[in-house]
C-alpha positions in Angstrom: 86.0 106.5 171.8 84.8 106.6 168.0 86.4 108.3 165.6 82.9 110.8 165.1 83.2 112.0 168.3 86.4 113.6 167.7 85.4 115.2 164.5 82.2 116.0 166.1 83.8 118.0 169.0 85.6 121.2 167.6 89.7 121.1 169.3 89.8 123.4 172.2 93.1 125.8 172.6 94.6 126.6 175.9 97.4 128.6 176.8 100.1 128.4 179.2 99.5 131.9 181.6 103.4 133.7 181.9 102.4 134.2 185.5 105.9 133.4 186.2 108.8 135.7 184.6 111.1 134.4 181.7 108.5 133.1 179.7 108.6 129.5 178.5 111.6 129.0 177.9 114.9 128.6 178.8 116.9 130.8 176.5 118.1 134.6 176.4 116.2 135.2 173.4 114.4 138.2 172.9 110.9 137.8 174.4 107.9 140.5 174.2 106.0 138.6 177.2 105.6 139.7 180.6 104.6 138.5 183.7 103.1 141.0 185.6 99.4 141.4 185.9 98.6 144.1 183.1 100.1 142.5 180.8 98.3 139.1 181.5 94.9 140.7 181.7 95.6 142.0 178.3 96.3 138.4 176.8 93.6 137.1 178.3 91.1 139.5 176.8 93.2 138.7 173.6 93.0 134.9 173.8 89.3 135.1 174.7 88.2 137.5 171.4 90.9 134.9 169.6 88.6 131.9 170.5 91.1 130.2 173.5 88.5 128.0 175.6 91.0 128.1 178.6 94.0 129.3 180.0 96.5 127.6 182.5 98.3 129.3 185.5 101.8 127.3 186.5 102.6 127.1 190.4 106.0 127.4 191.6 107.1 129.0 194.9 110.9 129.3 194.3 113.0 130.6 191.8 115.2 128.3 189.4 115.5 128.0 185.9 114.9 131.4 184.8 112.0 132.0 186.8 113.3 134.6 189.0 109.6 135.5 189.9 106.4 134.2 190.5 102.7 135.4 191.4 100.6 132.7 192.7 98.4 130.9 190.6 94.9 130.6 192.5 94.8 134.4 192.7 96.3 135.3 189.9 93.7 132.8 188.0 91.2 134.7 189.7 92.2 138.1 188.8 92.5 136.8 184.7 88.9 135.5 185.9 87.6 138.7 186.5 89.1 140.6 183.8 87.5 137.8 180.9 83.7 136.5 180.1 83.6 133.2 178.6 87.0 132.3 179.3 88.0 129.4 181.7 91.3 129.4 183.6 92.5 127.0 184.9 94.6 127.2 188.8 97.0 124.7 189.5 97.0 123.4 193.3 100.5 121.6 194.6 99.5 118.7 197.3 102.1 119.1 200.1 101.4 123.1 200.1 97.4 123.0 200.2 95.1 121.5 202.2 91.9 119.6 200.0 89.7 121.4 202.5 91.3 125.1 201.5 91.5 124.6 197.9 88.0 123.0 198.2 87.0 126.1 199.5 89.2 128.7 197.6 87.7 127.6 194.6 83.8 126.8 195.3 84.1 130.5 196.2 86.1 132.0 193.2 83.6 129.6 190.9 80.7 131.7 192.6 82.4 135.1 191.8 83.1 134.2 188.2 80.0 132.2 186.9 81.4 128.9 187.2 84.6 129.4 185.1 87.5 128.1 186.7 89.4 124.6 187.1 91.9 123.2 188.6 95.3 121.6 188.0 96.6 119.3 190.0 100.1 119.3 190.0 101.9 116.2 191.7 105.5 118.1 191.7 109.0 117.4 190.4 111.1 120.6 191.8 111.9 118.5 195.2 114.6 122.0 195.7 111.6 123.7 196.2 109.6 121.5 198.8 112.6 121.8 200.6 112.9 125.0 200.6 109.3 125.2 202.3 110.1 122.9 204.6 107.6 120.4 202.8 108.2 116.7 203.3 109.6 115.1 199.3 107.9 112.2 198.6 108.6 109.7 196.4 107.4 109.8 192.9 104.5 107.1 193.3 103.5 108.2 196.6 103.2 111.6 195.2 100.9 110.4 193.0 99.3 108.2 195.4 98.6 111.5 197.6 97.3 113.5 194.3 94.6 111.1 194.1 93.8 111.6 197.6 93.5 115.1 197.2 91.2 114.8 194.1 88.9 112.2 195.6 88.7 114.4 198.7 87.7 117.6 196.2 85.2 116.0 194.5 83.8 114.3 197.4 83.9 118.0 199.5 82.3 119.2 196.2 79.3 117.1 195.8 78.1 115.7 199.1 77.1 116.6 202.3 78.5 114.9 205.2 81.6 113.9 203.5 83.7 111.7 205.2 86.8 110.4 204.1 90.2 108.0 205.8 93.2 108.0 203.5 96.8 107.6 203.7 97.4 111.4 203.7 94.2 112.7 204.3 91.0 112.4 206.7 87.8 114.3 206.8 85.0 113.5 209.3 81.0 114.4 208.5 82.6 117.5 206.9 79.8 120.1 204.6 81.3 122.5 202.4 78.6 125.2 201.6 78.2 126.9 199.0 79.1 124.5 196.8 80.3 125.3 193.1 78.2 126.2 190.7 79.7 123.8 188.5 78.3 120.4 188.0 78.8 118.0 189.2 82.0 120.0 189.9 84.5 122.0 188.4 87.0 120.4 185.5 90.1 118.5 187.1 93.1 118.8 185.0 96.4 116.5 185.6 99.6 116.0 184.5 102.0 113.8 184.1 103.9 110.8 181.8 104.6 108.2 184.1 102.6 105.0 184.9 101.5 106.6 187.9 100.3 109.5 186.5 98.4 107.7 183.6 96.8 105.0 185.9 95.7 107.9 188.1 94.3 110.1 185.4 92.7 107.2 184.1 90.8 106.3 187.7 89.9 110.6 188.8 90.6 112.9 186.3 88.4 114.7 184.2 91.8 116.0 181.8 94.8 114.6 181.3 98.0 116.7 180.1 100.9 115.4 178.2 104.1 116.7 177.6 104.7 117.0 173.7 105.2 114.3 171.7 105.4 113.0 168.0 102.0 112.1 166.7 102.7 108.1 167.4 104.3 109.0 170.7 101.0 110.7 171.5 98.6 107.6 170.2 100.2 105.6 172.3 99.4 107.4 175.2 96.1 108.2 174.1 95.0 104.4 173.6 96.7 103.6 176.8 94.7 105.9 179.1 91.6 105.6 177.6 91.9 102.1 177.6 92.5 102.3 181.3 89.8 104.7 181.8 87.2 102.6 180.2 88.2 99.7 182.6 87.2 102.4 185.5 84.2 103.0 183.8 85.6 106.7 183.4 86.3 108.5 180.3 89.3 111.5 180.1 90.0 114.2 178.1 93.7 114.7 176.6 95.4 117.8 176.4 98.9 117.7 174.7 101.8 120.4 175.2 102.9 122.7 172.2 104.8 125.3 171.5 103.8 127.1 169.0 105.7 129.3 166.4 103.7 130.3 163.5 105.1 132.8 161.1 103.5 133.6 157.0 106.9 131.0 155.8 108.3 127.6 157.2 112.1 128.8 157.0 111.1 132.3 159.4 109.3 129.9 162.1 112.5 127.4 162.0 114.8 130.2 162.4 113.0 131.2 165.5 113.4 127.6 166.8 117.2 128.1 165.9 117.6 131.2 167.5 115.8 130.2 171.0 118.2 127.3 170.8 121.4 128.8 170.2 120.2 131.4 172.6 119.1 128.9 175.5 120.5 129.4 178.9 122.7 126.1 178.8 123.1 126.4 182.6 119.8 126.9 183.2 119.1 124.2 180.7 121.4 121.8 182.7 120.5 122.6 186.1 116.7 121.6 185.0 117.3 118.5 183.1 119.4 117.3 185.9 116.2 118.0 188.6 113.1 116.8 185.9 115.4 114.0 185.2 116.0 112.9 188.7 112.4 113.2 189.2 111.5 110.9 186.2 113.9 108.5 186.9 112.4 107.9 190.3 109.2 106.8 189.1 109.6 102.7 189.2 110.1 102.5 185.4 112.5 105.1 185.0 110.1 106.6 182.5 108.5 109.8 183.9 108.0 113.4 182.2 111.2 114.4 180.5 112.7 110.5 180.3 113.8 110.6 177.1 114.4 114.5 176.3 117.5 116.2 174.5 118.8 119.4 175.2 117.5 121.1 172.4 113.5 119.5 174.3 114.4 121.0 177.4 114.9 124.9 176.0 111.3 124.3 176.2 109.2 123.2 179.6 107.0 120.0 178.8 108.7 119.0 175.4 106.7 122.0 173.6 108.8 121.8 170.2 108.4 117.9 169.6 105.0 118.3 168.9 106.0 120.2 165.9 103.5 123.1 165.9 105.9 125.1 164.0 105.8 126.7 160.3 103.0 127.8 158.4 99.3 128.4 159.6 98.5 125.8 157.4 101.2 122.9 158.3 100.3 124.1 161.7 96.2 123.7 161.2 96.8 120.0 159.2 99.2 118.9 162.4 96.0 120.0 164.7 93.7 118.5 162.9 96.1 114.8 162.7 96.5 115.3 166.7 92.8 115.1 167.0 92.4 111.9 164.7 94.8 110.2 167.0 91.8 111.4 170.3 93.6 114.5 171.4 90.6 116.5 172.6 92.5 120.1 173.1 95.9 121.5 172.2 98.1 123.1 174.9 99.9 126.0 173.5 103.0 129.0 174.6 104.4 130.9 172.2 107.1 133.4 171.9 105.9 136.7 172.4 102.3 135.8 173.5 100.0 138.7 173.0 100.9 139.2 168.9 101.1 135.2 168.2 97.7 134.6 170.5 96.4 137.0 168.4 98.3 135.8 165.1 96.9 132.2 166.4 93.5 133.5 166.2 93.3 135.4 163.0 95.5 132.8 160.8 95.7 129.3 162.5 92.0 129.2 164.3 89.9 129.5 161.4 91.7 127.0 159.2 91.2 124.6 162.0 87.6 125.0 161.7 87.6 124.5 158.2 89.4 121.6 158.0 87.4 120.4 161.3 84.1 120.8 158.9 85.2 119.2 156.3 85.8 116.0 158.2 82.4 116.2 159.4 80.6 116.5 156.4 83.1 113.2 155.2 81.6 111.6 157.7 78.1 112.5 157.0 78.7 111.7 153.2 
């Protein structure tokens, strides 16, 4: 993919929804976010006027980690839905738990409800505590992927014909017609996750989006060039989203003594107890190199590596680190923050427009 259509293409923002107490991250730090539904409605209104193209609910069924509670994300995606206009939210859907044919369905009808605005994350899973818990069978880290493709062949294939007939590993559909269908065409975005082989080869065969934990900028190139590489092989383009936590402040030393405080604050317990699960998880995939591989203690404080990707000081350092992510092909930045509803807004008003500017003046480079 040319370097024009990067600078062509304004950066999108997402945000991580706190649909799931303790916000995101593992410390006992001070945090002004909530979980519940008001206050999420709120910061989705907030993200929408701040120019956020999406938003991204997390699944989780059990408690761990400081996550004591949870609302489900397919409703609660729908209920953000209702309360925006232009905002897309994104639900993310855990093989094992759903059915393709339910989610299928679940979702054609919410798309109808909300003027074709949500998407769907497909989460292959790393918390085996919890599929036990459920009583859900753990499989191993390729097959899990192996069955995530499954399930996204057999959406879009329930999405976009009639008669659809399918004969997989995990799942089987015979002359099957899902009406309505979405509204979306030819169906709505399909968002995945993942750092492993697996997860890259996968994205790079069915996804429309492909997340990645946060990395340094050469970390990120890497992965970039590899899956659209793969991609283009497929005959399939993706779209990369990259993970960030974000802590803007007016000076560089206030946003680094934030980091320092969520870090001297983190739950080291808690910390443990989840680099011991991700870490088993990664180290199951075949190359020992999934999410999380390679991650300290001080990367773990943070779900999905948010601080490596060095989002944090000024609005400007901050806009100039955007702007290099999208010159290596990132296509939209991933963000959570501290106390959501001021820094979404602070995000919008200070970091946003700088963006842009920066954003045009590469474009009119280009045109020179």
């Amino acid at each position: 993919m040319s370097q024009s259509h990067h600078s062509n293409n304004p950066i999108k923002f997402a945000y991580w929804v706190p649909n799931v107490s303790g916000g995101l991250l593992v410390s006992k730090i001070e945090q002004r976010t909530g979980w519940d539904i008001d206050y999420n409605r709120k910061l989705a209104q907030i993200a929408e006027r701040s120019g956020f193209d999406y938003a991204l609910t997390q699944i989780r069924f059990t408690a761990g980690y400081g996550a004591e509670y949870q609302h489900e994300s397919v409703s609660f995606t729908h209920a953000l839905l209702a309360a925006t206009q232009k905002l897309r939210v994104i639900a993310a859907i855990l093989p094992g738990p759903w059915h393709p044919a339910v989610a299928a369905k679940q979702i054609a009808t919410i798309d109808h409800l909300t003027a074709g605005r949500i998407a769907v994350n497909i989460v292959s899973g790393w918390f085996k505590t919890e599929f036990t818990a459920i009583g859900e069978p753990w499989l191993e880290h390729d097959e899990r992927y192996r069955r995530s493709e499954e399930f996204i062949r057999a959406l879009k294939g329930i999405w976009t014909q009639d008669d659809f007939s399918f004969f997989g590993d995990f799942y089987r559909f015979h002359h099957f017609t899902l009406k309505p269908k979405p509204l979306q065409q030819p169906h709505p975005e399909i968002f995945q996750g993942g750092s492993s082989r697996a997860a890259r080869d996968m994205a790079a065969r069915v996804s429309d989006w492909y997340f990645t934990n946060g990395n340094t900028l050469e970390g990120i190139k890497a992965q970039v060039d590899d899956i659209r590489a793969k991609a283009a092989k497929e005959g399939h383009a993706v779209k990369i989203g990259v993970n960030a936590f974000v802590i803007a402040r007016d000076t560089e030393a206030e946003a680094r003594a934030v980091l320092n405080e969520i870090i001297e604050k983190a739950d080291t317990e808690a910390v443990n107890a989840f680099g011991h699960e991700v870490k088993q998880a990664g180290k199951a995939s075949p190359e020992g190199e999934g999410n999380w591989a390679k991650s300290t203690f001080e990367d773990l404080v943070q779900y999905n590596d948010g601080f490596k990707t060095n989002l944090i000081g000024t609005p400007e350092q901050i806009a100039e680190r955007i702007v290099a992510l999208k010159a290596v092909g990132v296509d939209l930045i991933l963000t959570g923050f501290l106390h959501f509803q001021e820094e979404v807004d602070y995000f919008g008003q200070r970091v946003l427009p700088l963006v842009r500017e920066l954003e045009a003046r590469q474009v009119d480079k280009v045109a020179a």
